[in-house]
C-alpha positions in Angstrom: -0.2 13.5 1.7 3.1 14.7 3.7 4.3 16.4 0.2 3.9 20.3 0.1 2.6 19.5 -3.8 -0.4 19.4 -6.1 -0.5 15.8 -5.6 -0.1 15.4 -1.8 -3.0 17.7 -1.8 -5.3 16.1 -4.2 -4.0 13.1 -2.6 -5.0 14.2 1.1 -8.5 14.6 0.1 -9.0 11.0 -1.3 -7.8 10.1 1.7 -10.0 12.7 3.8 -12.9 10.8 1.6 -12.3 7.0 2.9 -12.0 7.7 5.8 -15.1 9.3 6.0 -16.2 6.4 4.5 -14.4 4.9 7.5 -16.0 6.2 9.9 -19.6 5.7 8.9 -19.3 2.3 8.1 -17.8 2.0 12.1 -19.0 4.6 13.7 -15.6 6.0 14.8 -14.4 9.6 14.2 -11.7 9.1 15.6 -9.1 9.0 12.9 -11.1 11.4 10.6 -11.3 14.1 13.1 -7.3 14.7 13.0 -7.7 15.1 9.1 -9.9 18.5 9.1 -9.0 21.8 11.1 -11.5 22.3 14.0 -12.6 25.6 11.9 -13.7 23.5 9.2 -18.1 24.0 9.1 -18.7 22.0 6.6 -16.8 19.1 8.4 -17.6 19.1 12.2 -21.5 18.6 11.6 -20.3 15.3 9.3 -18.7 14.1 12.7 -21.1 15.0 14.7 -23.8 13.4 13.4 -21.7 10.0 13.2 -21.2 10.7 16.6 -24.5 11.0 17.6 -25.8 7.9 15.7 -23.2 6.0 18.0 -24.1 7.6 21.0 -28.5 6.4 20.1 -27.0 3.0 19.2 -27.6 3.8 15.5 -25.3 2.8 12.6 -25.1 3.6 9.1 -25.5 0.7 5.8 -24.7 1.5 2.3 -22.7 4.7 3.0 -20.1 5.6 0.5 -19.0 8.7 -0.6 -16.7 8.5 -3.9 -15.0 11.1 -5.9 -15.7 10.7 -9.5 -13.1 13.0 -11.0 -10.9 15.9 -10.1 -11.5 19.2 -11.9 -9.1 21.3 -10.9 -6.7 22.4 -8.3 -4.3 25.4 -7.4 -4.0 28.0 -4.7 -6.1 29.9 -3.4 -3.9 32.0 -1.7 -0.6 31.8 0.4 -2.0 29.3 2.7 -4.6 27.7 1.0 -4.7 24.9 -2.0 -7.9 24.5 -3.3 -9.0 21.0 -5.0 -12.2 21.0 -6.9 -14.2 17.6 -7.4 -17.2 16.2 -8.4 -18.0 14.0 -5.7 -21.0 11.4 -5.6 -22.8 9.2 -2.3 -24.6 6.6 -2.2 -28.0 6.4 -0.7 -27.1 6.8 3.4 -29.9 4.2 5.5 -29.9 4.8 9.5 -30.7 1.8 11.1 -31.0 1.2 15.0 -29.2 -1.2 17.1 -32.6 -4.1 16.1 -32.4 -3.2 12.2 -35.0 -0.9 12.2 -34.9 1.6 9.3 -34.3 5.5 11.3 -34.3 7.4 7.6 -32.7 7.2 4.2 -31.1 9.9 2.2 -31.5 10.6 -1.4 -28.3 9.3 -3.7 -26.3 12.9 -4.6 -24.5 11.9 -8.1 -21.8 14.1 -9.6 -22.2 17.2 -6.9 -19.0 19.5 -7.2 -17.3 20.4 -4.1 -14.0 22.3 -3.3 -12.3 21.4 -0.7 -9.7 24.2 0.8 -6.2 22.5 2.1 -3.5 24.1 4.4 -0.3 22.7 4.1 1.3 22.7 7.9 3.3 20.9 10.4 4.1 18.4 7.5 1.2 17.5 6.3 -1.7 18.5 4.4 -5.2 19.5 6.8 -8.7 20.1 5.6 -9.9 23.8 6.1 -13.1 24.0 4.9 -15.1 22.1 2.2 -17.8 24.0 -0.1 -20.5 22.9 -2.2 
């Protein structure tokens, strides 16, 4: 992930992925949130809505967002890297703090997404993520 390479990049986003996965499963954003730039739109709603799940007492079962394969990857331009991906998740339930079920999301199986890197400060940052 700290290497200015193809596979610190690809690298960074399967990272980027678990702990997503991370924070669902605990409710923190914490650590995620220093993964993506602040610009990212795609991102900040995913956070957000973790976020507000904690805040109603709510927690997530059965998340898991997993990348099936890598398609490709190069850059898009002098600061970006793009990664492209097929990525799949798991049925998301909602459940309140007594186990009641809030909602549940349909499973999403082999949906492509590119995900657009910048490469600063050392390390590799999530700018934006596409679908």
């Amino acid at each position: 992930m700290s290497e200015e390479t193809e596979e610190g990049a690809i690298a960074t986003v399967r990272y980027f992925i678990d702990a997503l996965n991370f924070a669902y499963a605990t409710t923190d954003t914490k650590h995620v949130r220093t993964l993506f730039d602040q610009s990212c739109e795609f991102c900040k709603p995913l956070v957000e809505n973790i976020d507000d799940a904690k805040s109603e007492g709510n927690k997530f079962e059965n998340y898991e967002l997993q990348i099936d394969e890598i398609l490709k990857s190069g850059s898009m331009d002098s600061e970006l890297f793009a990664v492209a991906a097929n990525v799949s998740q798991q049925p998301i339930t909602v459940l309140t703090a007594a186990g009641e079920v809030v909602r549940t999301s349909d499973p999403v199986t082999g949906h492509r997404s590119m995900f657009a890197l910048q490469y600063r400060d050392g390390s590799w940052m999530v700018r934006e993520i596409s679908r």
